[in-house]
VOGU-3710 file (C-alpha; in Angstrom, 3 decimals, decimal comma):
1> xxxxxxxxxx> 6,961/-49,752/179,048  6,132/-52,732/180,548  5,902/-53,562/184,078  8,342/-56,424/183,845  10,972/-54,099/182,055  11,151/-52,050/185,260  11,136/-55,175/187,334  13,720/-57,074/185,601  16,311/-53,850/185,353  16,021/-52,884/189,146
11> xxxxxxxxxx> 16,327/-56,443/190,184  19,791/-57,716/188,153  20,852/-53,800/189,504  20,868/-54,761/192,867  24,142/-56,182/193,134  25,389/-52,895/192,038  23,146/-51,527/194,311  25,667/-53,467/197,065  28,588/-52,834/195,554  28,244/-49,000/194,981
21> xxxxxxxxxx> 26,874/-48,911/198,683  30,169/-50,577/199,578  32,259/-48,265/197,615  30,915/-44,956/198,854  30,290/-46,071/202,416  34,230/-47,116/202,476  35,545/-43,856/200,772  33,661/-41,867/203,465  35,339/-43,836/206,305  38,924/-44,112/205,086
31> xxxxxxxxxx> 40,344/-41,997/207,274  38,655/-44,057/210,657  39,485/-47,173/209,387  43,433/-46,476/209,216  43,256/-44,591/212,572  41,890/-47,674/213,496  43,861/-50,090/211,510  47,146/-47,816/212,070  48,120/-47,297/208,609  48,483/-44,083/206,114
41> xxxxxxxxxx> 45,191/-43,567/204,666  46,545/-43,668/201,028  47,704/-46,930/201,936  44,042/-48,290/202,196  43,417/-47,807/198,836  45,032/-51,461/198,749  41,422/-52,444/200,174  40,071/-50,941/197,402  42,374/-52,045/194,528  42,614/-55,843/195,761
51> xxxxxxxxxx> 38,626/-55,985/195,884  38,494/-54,220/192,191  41,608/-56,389/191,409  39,568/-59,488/192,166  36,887/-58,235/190,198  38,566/-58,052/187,202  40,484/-61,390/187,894  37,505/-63,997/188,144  35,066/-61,847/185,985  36,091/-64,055/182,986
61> xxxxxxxxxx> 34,555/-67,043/185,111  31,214/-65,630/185,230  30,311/-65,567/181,700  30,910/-69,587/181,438  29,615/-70,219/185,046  25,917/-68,727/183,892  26,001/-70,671/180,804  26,874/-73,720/182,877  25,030/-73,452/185,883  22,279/-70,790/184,730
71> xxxxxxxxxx> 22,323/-66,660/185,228  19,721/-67,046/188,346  21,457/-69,778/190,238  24,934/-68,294/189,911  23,718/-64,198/190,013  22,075/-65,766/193,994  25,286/-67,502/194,650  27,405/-64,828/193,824  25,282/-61,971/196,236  24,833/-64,760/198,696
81> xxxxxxxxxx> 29,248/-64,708/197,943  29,590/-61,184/198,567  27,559/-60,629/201,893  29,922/-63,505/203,155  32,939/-61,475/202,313  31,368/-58,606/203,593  30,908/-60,058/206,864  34,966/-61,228/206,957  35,614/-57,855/206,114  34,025/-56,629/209,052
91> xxxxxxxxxx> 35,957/-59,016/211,295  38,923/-57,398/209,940  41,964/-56,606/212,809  44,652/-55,218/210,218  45,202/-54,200/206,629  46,532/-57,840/205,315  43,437/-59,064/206,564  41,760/-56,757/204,910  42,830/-57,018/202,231  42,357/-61,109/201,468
101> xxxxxxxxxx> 38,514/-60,850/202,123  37,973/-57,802/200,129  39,517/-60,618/197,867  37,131/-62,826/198,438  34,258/-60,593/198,221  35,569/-59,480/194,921  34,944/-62,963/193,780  31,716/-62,592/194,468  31,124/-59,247/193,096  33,055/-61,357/189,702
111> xxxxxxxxxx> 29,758/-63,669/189,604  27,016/-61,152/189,924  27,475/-58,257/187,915  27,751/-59,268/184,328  25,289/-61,590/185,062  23,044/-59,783/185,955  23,901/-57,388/182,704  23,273/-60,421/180,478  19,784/-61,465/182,561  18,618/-57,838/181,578
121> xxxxxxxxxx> 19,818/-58,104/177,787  18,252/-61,357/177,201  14,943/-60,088/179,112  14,530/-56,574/177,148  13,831/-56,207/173,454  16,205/-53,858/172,029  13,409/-50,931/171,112  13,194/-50,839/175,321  16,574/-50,824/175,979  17,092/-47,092/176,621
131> xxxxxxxxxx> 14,425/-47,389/179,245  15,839/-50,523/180,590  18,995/-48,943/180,901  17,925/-45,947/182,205  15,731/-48,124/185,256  19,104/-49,956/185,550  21,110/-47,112/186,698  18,696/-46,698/189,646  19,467/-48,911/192,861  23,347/-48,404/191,746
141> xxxxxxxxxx> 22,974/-44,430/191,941  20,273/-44,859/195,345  23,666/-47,064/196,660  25,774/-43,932/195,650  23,147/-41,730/197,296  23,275/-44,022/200,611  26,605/-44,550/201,097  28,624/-41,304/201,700  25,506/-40,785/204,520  25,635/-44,220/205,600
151> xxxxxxxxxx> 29,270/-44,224/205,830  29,317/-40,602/207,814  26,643/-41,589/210,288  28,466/-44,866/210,808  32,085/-43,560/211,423  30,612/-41,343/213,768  27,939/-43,269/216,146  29,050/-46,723/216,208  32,118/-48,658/214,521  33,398/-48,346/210,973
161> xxxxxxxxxx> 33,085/-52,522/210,925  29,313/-51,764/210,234  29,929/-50,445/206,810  30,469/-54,036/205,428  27,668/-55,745/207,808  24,977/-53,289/206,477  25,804/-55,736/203,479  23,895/-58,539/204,711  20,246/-57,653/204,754  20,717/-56,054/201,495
171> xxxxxxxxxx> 21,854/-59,106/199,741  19,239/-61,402/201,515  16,672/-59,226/200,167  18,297/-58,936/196,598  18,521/-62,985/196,672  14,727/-63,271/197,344  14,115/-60,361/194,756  15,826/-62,972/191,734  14,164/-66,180/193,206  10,716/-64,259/193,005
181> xxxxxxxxxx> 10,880/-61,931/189,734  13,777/-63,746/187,543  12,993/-66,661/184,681  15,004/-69,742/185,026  14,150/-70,195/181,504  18,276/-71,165/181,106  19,319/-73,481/183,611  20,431/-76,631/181,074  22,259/-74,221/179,075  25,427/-76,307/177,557
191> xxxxxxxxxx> 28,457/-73,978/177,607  31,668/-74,582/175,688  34,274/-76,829/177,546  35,989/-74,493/180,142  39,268/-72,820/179,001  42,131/-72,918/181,677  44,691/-71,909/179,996  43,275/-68,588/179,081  41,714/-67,732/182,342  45,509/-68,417/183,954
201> xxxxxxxxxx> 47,106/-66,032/181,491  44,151/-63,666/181,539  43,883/-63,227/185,618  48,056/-63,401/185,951  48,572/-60,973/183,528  46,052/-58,663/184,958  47,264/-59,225/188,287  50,846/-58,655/187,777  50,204/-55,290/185,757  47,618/-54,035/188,209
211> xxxxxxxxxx> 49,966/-55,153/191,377  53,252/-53,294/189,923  51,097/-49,899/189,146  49,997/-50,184/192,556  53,249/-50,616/193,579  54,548/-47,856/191,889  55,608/-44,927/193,923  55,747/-46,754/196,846  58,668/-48,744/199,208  56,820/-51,968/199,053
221> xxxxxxxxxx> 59,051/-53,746/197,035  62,051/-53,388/194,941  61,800/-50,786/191,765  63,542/-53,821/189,630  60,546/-55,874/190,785  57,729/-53,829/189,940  59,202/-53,653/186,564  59,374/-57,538/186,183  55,954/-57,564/187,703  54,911/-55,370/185,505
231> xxxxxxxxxx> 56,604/-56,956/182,276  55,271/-60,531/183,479  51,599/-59,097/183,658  52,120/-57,865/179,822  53,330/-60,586/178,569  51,071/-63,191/179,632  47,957/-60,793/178,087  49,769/-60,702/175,034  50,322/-64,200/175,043  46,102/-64,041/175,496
241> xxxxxxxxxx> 45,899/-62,375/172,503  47,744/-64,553/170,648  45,867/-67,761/171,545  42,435/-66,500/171,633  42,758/-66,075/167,734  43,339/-69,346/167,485  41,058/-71,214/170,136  37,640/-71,791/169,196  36,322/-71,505/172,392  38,345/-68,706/174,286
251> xxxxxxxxxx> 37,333/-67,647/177,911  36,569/-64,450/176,268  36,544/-63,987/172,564  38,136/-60,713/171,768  36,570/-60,894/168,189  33,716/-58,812/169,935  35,976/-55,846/169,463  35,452/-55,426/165,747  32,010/-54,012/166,532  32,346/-50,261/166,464
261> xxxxxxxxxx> 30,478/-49,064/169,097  31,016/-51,789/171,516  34,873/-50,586/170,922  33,501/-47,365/171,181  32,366/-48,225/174,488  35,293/-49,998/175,558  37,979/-47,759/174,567  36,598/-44,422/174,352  34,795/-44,602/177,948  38,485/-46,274/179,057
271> xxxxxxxxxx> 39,849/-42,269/180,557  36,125/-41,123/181,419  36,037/-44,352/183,790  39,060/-43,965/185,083  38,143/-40,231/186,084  34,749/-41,680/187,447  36,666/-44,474/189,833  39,215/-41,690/191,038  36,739/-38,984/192,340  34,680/-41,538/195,073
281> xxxxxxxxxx> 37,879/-42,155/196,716  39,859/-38,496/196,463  36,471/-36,378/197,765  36,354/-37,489/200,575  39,647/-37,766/201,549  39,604/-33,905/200,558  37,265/-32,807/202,393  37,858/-34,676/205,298  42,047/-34,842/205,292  42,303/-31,812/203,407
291> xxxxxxxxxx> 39,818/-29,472/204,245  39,141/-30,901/208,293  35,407/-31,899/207,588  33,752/-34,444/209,732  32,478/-37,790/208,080  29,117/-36,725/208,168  29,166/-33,560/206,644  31,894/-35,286/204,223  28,934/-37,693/203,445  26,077/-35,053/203,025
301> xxxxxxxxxx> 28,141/-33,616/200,365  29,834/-35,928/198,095  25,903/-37,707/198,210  25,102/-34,953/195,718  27,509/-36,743/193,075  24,857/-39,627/193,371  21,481/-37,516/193,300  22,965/-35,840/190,302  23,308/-39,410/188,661  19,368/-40,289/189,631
311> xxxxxxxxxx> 18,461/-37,147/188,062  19,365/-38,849/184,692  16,562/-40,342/184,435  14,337/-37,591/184,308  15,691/-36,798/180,772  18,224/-39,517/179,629  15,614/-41,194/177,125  14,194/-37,615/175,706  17,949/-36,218/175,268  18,576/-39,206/173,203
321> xxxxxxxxxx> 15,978/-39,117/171,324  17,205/-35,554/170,320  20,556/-35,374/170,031  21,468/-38,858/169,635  23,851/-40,802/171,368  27,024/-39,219/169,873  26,403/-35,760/169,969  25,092/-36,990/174,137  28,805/-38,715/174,443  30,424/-35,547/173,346
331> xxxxxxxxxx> 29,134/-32,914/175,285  28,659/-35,054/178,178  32,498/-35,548/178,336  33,412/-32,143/177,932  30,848/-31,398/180,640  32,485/-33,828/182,908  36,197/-32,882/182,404  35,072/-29,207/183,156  33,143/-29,901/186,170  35,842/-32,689/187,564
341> xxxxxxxxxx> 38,558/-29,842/186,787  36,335/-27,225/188,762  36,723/-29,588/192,156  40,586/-28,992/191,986  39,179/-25,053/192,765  37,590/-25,970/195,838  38,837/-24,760/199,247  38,738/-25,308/202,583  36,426/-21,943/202,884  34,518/-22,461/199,320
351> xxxxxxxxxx> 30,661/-22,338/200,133  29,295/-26,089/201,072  26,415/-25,141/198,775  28,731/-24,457/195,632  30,757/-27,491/196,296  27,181/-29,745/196,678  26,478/-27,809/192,973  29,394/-28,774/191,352  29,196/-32,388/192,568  25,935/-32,419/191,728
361> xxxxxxxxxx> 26,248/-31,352/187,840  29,351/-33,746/187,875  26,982/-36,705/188,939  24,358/-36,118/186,453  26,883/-35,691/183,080  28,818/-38,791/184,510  25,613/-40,967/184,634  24,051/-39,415/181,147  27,854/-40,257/179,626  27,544/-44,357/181,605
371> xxxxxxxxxx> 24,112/-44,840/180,447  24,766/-43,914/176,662  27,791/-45,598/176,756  26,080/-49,390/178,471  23,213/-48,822/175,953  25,050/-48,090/172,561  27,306/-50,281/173,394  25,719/-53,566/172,965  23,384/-52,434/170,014  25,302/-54,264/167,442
381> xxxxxxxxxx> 26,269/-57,628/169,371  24,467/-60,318/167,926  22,575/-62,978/171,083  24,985/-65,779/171,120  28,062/-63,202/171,779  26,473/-61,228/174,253  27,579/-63,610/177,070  31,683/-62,749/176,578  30,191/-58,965/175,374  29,023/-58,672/179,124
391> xxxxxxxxxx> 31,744/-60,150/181,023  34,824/-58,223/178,658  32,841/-54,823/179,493  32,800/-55,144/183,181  36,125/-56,933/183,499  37,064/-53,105/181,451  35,051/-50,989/183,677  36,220/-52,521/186,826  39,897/-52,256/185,642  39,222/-48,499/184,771
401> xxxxxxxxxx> 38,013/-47,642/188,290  41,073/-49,629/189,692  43,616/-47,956/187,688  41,713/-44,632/188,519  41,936/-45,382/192,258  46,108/-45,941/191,839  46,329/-43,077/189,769  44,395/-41,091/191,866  46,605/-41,990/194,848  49,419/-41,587/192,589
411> xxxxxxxxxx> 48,838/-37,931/191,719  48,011/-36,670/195,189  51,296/-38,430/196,275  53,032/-36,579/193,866  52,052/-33,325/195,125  52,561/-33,991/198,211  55,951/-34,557/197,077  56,551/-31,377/195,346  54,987/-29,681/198,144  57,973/-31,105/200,440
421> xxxxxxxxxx> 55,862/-33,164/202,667  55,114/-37,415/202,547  51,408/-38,780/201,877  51,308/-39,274/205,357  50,808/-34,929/206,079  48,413/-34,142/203,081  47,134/-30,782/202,545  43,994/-29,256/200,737  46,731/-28,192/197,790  47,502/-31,504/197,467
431> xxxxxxxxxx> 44,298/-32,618/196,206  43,675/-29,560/193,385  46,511/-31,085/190,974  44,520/-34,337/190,834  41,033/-33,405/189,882  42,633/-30,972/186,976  44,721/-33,833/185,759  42,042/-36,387/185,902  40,078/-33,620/183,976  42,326/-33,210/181,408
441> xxxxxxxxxx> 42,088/-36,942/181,175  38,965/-37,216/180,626  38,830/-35,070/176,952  40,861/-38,397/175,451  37,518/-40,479/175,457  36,577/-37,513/172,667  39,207/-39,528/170,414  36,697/-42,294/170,200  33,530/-40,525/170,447  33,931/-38,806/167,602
451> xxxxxxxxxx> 34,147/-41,425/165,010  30,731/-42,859/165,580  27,918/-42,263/163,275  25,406/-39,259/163,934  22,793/-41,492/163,787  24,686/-44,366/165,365  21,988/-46,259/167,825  19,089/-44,809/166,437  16,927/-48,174/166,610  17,050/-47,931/169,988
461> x> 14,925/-45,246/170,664
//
């Protein structure tokens, strides 16, 4: 492989090198930040949610910014974006606050990542993709690794507002990485004239449904109005639907979804990513809430979920090659809803070196099922699509890890519940319920895994 398809892949990965840093490092130090913030600590998943909410919300901007501005300018805007936020966030005094930069950092998070996706896929021939992919994965899953030890160590010398300044340096140094190592081969790129309309039905419809399932279960507001919210949110995406069949130039063009395996990808990795964006932020509230573990030790274990993922890719590319990427998809699936099933076993006296195991298994088949999934599912989008391709796959993935970290919430509320006590006394028991559900979850991405080919992606490897 080529020296500059290793350089290219770890460089347009660095934003989710930041972001997964600022995931994990914020699930480890939950429960400081609302002692701090004087909140319940289910409550701050609304610092997760808005940021993942904003995501999803101005992702659809990215895809015409890049062809308007160019991918390098607006992928070292958008990181130079997010270490702003990140700084706001750590001026934070109380969970409103909070909450509107995690906003704004979320619109910067919006610019880089499927910009960065479509850098890579315009860079790498498709016979290198695997690899590509596989190099990709690496400064996310080293963020992963980082984080729940970064987060620990933080929450426990100095103050939790550190876990969004550590930001800073790290997106300096991933805006000189682009400058120095990324083409700017696209800069006079002429996109298609900018459609409002959609992008106003697009982010309020995702924003009302998103807003009222957060809402759910909850005394923020009315029941009647989370069910308007709710009915607002669909009906302005099906309105979306409607017109983008009819526009020649939609924001996103859902015609992208009659390629198999990109709807494989979209659809069928749906439950598996909503499993994926529920564990980060349950673990450690189990171990810590639940089980009385201090954020360090917290950190030192859920980082095995992240050296499990690095470990993929040791033997992504050679698994591929064979078993191919459904037969991969399969098993890896019913790997992970086993493993993600097991952690609803775990007690406060289980051995820390079977619970480090079991996240550690659980990391690798996660990553092996991501990888296939980013890889195959591009394989049969032709160049001039691959621009709405990018941004409709991450504004998916970061809507499945939202609606994992509600549901999540959700399910550990309800047990609480049935246990006879409020979210704000949780209990180890409380926890179990969630990981088998999410588990059981996790088999319905089989209903789309199975229909592909056997030898479905086999030009790229």
């Amino acid at each position: 492989m080529a020296a500059c398809d290793r350089i290219v892949p770890l460089v347009v990965a660095c934003p989710l090198f930041l972001q997964n840093l600022d995931t994990s490092v914020m699930a480890t130090a939950l429960p400081t930040m609302a002692h701090a913030l004087h909140v319940r600590v289910l409550y701050l998943n609304l610092a997760i949610t808005s940021y993942l909410l904003s995501l999803a919300v101005f992702l659809p901007l990215s895809g015409w910014f890049a062809e308007r501005f160019g991918a390098r300018r607006v992928f070292c805007g958008a990181i130079a974006f997010f270490s702003l936020g990140s700084a706001l966030c750590g001026a934070a005094n109380s969970l409103p606050s909070l909450v509107l930069f995690r906003v704004l950092q979320g619109l910067g998070g919006a610019m880089m990542m499927p910009v960065g996706r479509l850098i890579l896929l315009r860079s790498v021939p498709s016979a290198r993709m695997v690899a590509a992919m596989v190099w990709f994965t690496v400064p996310p899953t080293i963020g992963r690794m980082a984080g729940p030890l970064f987060g620990g160590a933080i929450v426990t010398w100095v103050s939790w507002r550190w876990i969004f300044l550590v930001n800073i340096p790290f997106g300096l140094l991933g805006i000189a990485l682009a400058l120095i190592f990324l083409d700017k081969h696209d800069e006079d790129a002429a996109p298609a004239p900018f459609d409002a309309v959609g992008f106003i039905l697009l982010a309020l419809g995702l924003t009302a449904l998103l807003s009222a399932l957060e809402a759910t279960g909850k005394t923020l507001v009315a029941g009647w109005v989370t069910g308007a919210t709710a009915s607002l949110g669909a009906l302005a995406l099906g309105l979306y639907v409607w017109r983008s069949r009819r526009k020649a130039s939609p924001i996103i063009d859902l015609g992208i979804l009659r390629y198999r395996t990109y709807r494989a990808a979209i659809f069928g990795g749906l439950p598996l990513r909503i499993a994926i964006g529920a564990s980060p932020f349950l673990l450690p509230l189990m171990l810590q809430v639940g089980f009385g573990l201090s954020p360090l030790v917290s950190g030192m274990l859920t980082v095995a979920s992240a050296i499990g993922s690095l470990a993929t890719r040791a033997v992504m590319a050679q698994t591929i090659r064979r078993v191919g990427f459904r037969s991969l998809l399969i098993g890896a699936t019913i790997l992970a809803s086993l493993v993600r099933a097991s952690y609803g076993l775990f007690q406060p006296g289980t051995p820390h070196v079977l619970i480090f195991f079991a996240l550690l298994l659980g990391g690798l088949v996660n990553s092996m099922g991501l990888v296939a999934l980013a890889t195959l599912g591009f394989s049969e989008i032709p160049k001039p699509h691959m621009s709405h391709a990018t941004t409709f796959s991450s504004m998916a993935q970061q809507i499945s890890v939202s609606l994992g970290v509600v549901i999540g919430a959700e399910l550990v509320s309800a047990a609480a519940w049935w246990h006879g006590r409020t979210s704000q006394n949780l209990l180890a028991s409380d926890f179990s319920p969630a990981f088998v559900a999410l588990g059981v979850m996790t088999l319905l991405s089989l209903l789309s895994f199975v229909r592909l080919g056997r030898d479905e992606g086999a030009e790229l490897h």
